[in-house]
C-alpha positions in Angstrom: 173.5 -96.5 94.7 171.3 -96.1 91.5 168.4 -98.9 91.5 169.0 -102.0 89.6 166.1 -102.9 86.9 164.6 -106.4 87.4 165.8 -109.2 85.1 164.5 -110.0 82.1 162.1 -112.7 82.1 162.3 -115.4 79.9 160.1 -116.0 76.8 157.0 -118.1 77.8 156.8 -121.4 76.2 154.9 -122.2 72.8 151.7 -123.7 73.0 151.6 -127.1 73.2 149.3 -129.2 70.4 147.3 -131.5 71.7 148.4 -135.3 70.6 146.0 -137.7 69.8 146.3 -141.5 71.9 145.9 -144.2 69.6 142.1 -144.6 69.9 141.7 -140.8 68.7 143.8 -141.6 65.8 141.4 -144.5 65.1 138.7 -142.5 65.2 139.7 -139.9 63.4 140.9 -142.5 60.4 136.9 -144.0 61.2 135.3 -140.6 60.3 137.5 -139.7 57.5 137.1 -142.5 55.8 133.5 -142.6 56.3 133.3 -139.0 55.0 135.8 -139.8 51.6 133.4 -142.9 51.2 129.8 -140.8 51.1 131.0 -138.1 48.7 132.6 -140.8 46.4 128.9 -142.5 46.9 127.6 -139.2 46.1 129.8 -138.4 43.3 128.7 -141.8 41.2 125.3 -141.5 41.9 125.8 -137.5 40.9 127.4 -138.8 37.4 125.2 -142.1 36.9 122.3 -140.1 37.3 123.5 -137.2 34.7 124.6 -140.1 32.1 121.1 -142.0 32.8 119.3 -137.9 31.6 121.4 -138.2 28.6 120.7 -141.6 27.4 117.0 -140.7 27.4 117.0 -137.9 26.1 119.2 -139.2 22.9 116.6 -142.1 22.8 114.1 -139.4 23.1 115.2 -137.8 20.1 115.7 -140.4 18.2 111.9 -141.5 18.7 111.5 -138.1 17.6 113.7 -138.2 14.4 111.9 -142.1 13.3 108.4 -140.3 13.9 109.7 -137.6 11.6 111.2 -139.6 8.8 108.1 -142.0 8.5 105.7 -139.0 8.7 107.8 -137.6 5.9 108.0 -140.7 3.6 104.0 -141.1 4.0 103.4 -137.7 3.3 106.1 -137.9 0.2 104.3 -141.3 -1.0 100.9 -139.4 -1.1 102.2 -136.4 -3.2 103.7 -139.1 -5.5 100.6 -140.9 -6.1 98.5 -137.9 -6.7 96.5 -137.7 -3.9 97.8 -135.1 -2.1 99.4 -132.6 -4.7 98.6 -129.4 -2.8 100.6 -129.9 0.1 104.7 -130.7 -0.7 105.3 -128.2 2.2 104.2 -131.5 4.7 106.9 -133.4 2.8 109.7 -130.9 3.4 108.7 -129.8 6.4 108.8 -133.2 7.7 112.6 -133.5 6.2 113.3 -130.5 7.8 112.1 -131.7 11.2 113.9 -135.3 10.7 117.0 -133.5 9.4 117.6 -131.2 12.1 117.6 -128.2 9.5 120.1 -129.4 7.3 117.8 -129.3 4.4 117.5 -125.6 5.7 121.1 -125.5 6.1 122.0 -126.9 2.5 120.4 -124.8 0.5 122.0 -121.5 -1.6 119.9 -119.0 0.2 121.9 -119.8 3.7 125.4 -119.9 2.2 
């Protein structure tokens, strides 16, 4: 009589995933919204604090740019009056820094 081979065994059974009771669920709603409300924290004080950079350095600027224009009338009133004709350079170079360049920009030797 030829030997018989040993059955088959079955397949073992998948794993099992753990289930959370009710107070694990709880929790683990507790730290997730903790966690979403930080970063959200986080992200506003990330973007009030950029906004906040920009604002001064626009009014920064624009301190710069008043300084500019009434150095460049003063400096324009003087070479009107005589007193100062040597220097119109002061005069445009003042526009020039109030302007941002565009004096620069506008004339026929850039086009």
């Amino acid at each position: 009589m030829a030997a018989q081979a040993p059955p088959a065994l079955p397949p073992p059974p998948p794993p099992r995933i753990p289930r959370l009771d009710a107070s694990g669920r709880q929790m683990l709603a507790f730290w997730v919204l903790l966690a979403v409300t930080v970063g959200g924290s986080a992200a506003i004080t990330y973007f009030g604090f950029e906004t906040l950079s920009a604002v001064r350095a626009y009014v920064g600027g624009e301190g710069l740019w008043s300084k500019a224009q009434k150095d460049a009338t003063y400096r324009l009133v003087r070479h009107a009056r005589g007193a100062d004709w040597l220097k119109p350079v002061a005069y445009v170079y003042g526009i020039v820094m109030a302007g941002n360049g565009l004096l620069h920009a506008r004339s026929p030797r850039c086009s």
